[in-house]
MARMI-605659 format. One line per field, with one value per residue (C-alpha): residue number from 1; residue in three letters; z, y, x. Coordinates in steps of 0.2 Angstrom, whole numbers, plus 2048, in hexadecimal, padded with zeros to 3 digits. Layout:
nr: c(NUM_...)
rest: c(ALA_...)
pz: c(Z_...)
py: c(Y_...)
px: c(X_...)
This chain:
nr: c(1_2_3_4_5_6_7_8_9_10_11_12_13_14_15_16_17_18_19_20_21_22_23_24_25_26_27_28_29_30_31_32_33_34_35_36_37_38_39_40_41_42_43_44_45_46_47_48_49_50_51_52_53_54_55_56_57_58_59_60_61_62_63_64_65_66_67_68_69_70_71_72_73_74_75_76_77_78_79_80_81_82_83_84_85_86_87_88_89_90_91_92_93_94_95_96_97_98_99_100_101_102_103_104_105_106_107_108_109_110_111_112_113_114_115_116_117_118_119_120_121_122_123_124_125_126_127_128_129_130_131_132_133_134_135_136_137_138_139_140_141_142_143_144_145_146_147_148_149_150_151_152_153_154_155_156_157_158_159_160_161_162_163_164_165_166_167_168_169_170_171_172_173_174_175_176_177_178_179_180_181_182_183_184_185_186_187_188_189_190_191_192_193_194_195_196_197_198_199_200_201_202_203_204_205_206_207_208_209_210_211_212_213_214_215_216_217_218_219_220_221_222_223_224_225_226_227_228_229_230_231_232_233_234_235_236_237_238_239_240_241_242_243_244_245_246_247_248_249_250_251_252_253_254_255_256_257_258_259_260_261_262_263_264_265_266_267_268_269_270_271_272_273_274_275_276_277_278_279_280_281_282_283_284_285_286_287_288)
rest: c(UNK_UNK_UNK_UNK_UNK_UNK_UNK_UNK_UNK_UNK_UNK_UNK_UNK_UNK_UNK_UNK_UNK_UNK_UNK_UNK_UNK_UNK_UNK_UNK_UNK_UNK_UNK_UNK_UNK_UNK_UNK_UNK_UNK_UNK_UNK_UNK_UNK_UNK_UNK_UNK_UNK_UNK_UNK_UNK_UNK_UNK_UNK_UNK_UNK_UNK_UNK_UNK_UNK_UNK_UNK_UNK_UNK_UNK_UNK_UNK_UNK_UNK_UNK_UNK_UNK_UNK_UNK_UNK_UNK_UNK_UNK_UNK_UNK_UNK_UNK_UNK_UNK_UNK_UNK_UNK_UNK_UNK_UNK_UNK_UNK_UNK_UNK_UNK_UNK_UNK_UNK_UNK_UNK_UNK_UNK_UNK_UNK_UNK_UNK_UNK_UNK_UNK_UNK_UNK_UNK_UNK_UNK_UNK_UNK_UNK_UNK_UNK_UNK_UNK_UNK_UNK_UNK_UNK_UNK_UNK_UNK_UNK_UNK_UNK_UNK_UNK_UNK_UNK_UNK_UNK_UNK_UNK_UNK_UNK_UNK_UNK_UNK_UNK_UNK_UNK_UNK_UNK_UNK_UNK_UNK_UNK_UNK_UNK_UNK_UNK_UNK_UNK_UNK_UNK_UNK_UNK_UNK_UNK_UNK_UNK_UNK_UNK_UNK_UNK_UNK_UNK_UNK_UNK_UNK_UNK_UNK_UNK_UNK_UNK_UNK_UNK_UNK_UNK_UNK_UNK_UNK_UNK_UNK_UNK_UNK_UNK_UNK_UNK_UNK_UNK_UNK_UNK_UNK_UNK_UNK_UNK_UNK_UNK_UNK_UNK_UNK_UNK_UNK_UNK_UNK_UNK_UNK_UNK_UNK_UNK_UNK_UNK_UNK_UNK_UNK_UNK_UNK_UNK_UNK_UNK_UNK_UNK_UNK_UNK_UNK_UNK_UNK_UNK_UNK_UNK_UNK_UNK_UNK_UNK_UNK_UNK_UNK_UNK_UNK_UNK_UNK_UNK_UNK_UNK_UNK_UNK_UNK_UNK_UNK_UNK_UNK_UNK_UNK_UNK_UNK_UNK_UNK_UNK_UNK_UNK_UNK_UNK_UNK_UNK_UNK_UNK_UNK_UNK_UNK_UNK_UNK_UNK_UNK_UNK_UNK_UNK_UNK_UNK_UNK_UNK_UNK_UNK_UNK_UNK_UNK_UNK_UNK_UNK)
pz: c(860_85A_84B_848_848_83F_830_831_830_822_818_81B_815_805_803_807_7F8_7EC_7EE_7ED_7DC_7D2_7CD_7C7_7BA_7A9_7A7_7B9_7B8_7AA_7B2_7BC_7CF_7D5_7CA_7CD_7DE_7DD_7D4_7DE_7EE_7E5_7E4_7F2_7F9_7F0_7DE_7E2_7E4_7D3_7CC_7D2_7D0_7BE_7B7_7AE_7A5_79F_797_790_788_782_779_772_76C_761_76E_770_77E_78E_795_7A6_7B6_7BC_7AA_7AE_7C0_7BC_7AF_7B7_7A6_7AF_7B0_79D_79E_79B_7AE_7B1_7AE_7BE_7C4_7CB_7DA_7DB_7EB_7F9_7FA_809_805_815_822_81A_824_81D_820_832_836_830_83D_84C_847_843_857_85E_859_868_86A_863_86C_86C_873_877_871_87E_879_87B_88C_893_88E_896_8A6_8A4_8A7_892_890_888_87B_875_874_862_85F_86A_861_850_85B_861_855_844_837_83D_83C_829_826_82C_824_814_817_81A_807_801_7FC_800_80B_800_809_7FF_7F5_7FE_80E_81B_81E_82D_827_82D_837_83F_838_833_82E_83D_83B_83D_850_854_866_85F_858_867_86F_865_867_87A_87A_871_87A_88B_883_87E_86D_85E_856_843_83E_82F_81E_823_812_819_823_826_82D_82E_841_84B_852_861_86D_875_886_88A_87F_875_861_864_867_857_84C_859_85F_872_881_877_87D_871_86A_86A_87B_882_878_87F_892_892_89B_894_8A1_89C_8A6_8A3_896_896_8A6_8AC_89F_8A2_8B5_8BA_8C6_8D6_8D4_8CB_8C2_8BB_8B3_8AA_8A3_89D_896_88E_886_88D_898_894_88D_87F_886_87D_873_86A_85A_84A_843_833_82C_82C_81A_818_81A_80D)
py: c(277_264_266_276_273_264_26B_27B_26B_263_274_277_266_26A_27B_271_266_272_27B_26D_267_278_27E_26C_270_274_282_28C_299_2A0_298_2A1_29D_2A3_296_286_287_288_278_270_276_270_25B_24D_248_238_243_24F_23D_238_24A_24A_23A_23A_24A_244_235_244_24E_23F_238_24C_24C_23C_242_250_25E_26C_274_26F_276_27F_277_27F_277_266_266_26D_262_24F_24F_240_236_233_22A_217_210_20F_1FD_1F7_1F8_1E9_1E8_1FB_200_20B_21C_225_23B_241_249_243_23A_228_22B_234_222_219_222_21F_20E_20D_216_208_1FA_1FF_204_1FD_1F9_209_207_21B_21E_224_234_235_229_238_245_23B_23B_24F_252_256_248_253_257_241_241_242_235_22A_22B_227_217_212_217_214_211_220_22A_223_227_23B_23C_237_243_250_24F_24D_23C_22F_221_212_203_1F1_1EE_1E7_1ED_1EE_200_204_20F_223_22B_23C_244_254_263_26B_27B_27B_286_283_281_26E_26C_272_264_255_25B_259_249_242_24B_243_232_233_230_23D_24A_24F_25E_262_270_281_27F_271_27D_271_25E_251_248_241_24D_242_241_22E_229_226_220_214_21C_20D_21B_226_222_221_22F_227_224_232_246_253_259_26A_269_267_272_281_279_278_267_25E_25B_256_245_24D_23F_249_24E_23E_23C_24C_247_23B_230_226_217_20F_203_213_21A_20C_20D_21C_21A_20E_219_210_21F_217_208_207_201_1F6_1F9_1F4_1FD_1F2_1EE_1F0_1E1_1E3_1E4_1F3_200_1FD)
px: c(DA6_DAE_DA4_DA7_DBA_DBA_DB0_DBE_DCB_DC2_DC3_DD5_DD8_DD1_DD9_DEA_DE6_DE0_DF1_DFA_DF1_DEF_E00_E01_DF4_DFC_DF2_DF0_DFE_DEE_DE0_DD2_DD8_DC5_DBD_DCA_DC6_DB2_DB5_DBF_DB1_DA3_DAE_DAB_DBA_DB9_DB8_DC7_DD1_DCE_DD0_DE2_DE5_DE0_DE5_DF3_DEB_DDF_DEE_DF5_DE5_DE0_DF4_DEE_DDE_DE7_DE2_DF1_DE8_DE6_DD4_DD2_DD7_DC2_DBC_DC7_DBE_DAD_DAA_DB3_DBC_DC6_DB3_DB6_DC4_DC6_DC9_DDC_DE4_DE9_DF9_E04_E0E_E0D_E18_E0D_E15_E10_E15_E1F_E16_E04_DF8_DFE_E10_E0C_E03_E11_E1D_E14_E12_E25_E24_E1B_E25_E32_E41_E52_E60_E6B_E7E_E84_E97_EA6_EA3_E90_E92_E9C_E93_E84_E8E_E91_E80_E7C_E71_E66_E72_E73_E62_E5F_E6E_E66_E54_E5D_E64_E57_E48_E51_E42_E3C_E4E_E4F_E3C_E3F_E50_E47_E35_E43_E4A_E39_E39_E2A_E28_E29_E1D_E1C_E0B_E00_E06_DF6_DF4_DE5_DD8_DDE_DD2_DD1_DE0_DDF_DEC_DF5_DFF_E11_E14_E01_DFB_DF8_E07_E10_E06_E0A_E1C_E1B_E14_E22_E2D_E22_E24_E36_E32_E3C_E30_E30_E38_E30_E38_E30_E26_E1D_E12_E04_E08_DFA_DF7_DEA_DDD_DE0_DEE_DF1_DF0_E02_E0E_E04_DFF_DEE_DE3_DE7_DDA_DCC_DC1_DC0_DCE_DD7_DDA_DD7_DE6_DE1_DD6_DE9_DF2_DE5_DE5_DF8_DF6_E05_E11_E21_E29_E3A_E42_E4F_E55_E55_E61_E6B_E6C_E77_E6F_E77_E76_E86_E77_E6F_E7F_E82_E6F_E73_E84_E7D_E70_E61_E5A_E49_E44_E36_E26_E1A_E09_DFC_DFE_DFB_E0D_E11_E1C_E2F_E30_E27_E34_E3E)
């Protein structure tokens, strides 16, 4: 049944992609759709890379060669046109860009998650609306406060622009992700356990209908286990069994508590404090 899931992930990443990479093809709106995407089948993983990745030095070098035509995006893939190509010059201190909502940037947010919390200093007016019992109502200000990388990096996903890393910034090797469906059992899943943890979830533009994540949920708060296949839960085993439970984050905050101590914990914003894990950092720098 794993297997069987994991190869229907593995196709539906590679439909995903072709979408993605065929209306960019000077030549699909003519193109036979039915035969671009037997091609496309037919590529390793590896091979549908360098296809995308060098189409447009294809172009370029066929303007060069006198051509007026571009040739077939099934032709283009069929026959590896990019194969004859000199090998691209290398590129300098080219800057990482991670594409929202992809499996690099998703790694970089939970690595952006596990570095802690900030410290996060509620205003009068949110201090007295925490007392009124509407904690629930600060927590997104709060999760800007206290998670601000990851408040810039969302703001940015959501207007469509890139996470900019430094070259040569140590990236860990992305394993088990695969494309999870927007309002999905597993999607509803991954929601809880950020709500469970206290940690602000993505909200994604409706047209990103598919989002990349782990195929494993953590054990607690710490993002360690995402990229391992053990000491993890399936996130869809959960999402069917209904087992996340949620700690109530945010009825602790909507409740006043008794003790005078635990007021000013929360007027000060700090219904929780961020906890520490093991995840590999990446350097301050990266973020810019």
């Amino acid at each position: 049944l794993e297997e069987r899931r994991k190869a229907r992930a593995a196709e539906k990443a590679i439909e995903i992609a072709f979408k993605e990479f065929a209306p960019r093809w000077p030549t699909w709106v003519h193109d036979s759709e039915p035969a671009a995407r037997k091609a496309w089948g037919s590529l390793s993983d590896e091979e549908r890379a360098q296809a995308v990745a060098r189409f447009e030095d294809y172009i370029a070098a066929s303007k060069v060669a006198g051509r007026t035509q571009t040739c077939s995006l099934a032709r283009y893939l069929g026959e590896k046109k990019w194969e004859k190509l000199e090998p691209p010059e290398p590129k300098a201190d080219q800057p990482i860009r991670l594409k929202p909502f992809g499996k690099g940037w998703m790694m970089h947010r939970f690595q952006l998650l596990d570095r802690g919390r900030a410290a996060w200093q509620a205003s009068g007016y949110l201090r007295k609306m925490i007392d009124d019992g509407k904690g629930e109502l600060v927590t997104d200000a709060r999760h800007r406060g206290e998670f601000p990388l990851v408040a810039r990096l969302d703001e940015d996903a959501q207007a469509g622009r890139c996470a900019v890393l430094r070259s040569g910034t140590p990236m860990p090797e992305i394993e088990g992700y695969h494309a999870v469906e927007q309002g999905s059992p597993e999607w509803d899943a991954w929601a809880a356990w950020h709500r469970d943890n206290d940690y602000p979830w993505i909200n994604p533009p409706e047209h990103h209908k598919y989002i990349w994540l782990p195929s494993v949920l953590p054990h607690g708060d710490s993002c360690a286990a995402l990229r391992a296949s053990g000491g993890a839960t399936s996130a869809s085993a959960i999402a069917s069994d209904g087992a996340m439970n949620n700690r109530g984050n945010l009825e602790k905050e909507a409740k006043p508590e008794a003790s005078a101590e635990a007021r000013q914990r929360a007027r000060a914003g700090q219904a929780q404090s961020g906890k520490a894990t093991n995840c590999a950092p990446v350097s301050e720098n990266n973020h810019e």
